[in-house]
C-alpha positions in Angstrom: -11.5 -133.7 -113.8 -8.5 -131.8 -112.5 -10.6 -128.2 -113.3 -13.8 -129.8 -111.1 -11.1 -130.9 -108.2 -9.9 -127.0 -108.4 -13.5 -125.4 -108.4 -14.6 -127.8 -105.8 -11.3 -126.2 -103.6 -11.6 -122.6 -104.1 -15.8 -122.8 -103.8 -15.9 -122.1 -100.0 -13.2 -119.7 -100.0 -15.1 -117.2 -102.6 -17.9 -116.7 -99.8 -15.2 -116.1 -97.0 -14.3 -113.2 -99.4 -17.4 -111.8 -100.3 -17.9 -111.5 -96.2 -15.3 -109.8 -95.9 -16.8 -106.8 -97.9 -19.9 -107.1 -95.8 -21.3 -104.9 -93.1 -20.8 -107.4 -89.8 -24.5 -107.9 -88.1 -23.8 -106.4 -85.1 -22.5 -103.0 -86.1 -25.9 -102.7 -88.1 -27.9 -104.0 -85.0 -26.2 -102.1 -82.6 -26.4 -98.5 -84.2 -30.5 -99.6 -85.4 -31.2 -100.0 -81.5 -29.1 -97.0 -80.9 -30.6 -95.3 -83.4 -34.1 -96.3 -82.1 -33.4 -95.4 -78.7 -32.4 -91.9 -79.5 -35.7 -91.6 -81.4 -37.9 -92.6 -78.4 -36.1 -90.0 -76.3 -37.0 -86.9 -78.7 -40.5 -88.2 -78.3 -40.3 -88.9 -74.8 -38.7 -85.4 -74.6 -40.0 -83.4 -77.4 -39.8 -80.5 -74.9 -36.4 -81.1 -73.6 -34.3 -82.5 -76.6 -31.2 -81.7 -74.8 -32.1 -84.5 -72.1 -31.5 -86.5 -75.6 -27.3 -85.7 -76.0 -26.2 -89.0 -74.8 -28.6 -91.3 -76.7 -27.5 -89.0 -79.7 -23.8 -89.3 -79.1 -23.9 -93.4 -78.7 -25.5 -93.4 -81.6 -23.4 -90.9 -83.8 -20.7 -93.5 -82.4 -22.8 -96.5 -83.7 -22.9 -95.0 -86.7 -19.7 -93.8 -87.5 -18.6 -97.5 -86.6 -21.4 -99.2 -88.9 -20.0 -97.0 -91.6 -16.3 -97.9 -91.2 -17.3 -102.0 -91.6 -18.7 -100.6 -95.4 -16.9 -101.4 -98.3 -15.0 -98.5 -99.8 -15.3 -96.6 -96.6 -12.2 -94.7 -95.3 -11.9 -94.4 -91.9 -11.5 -91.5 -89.6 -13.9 -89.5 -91.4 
C-alpha cells in the first residue's frame, strides 16, 4: 500500500518534467506566424524581396528563439 501512496505522489510531478523538455507554445506560434508573414511578403514582393528584410529578421529571431526552448539545444548558436 505504501508503494501505491508513493506512485500516486510522484504521478503529477513526472508530467511537470516531461514539460520542461518541451517546446513552450508560443515560441512555436510566434516564429509560424512570423514565418508566415515573411512568406506573404516575398509573394507580395516577388520583385522587391529586399522590401522583405525586416519580416526576415523577426523571424530569424523567432526562430533562433523557438530553437533555444528545444531539448538538447545550446544556446547562442
Amino acid at each position: 500500500m505504501r508503494i501505491l501512496t508513493i506512485i500516486a505522489a510522484a504521478a503529477p510531478l513526472m508530467g511537470c518534467e516531461i514539460a520542461a523538455f518541451a517546446p513552450k507554445a508560443d515560441e512555436s506560434s510566434d516564429y509560424q506566424a512570423s514565418t508566415d508573414r515573411y512568406l506573404a511578403c516575398i509573394l507580395t514582393n516577388s520583385n522587391d524581396p529586399q522590401r522583405c528584410e525586416v519580416a526576415r529578421a523577426l523571424m530569424e529571431a523567432d526562430g533562433r528563439k523557438y530553437n533555444n526552448t528545444l531539448p538538447g539545444t545550446v544556446s547562442g548558436r
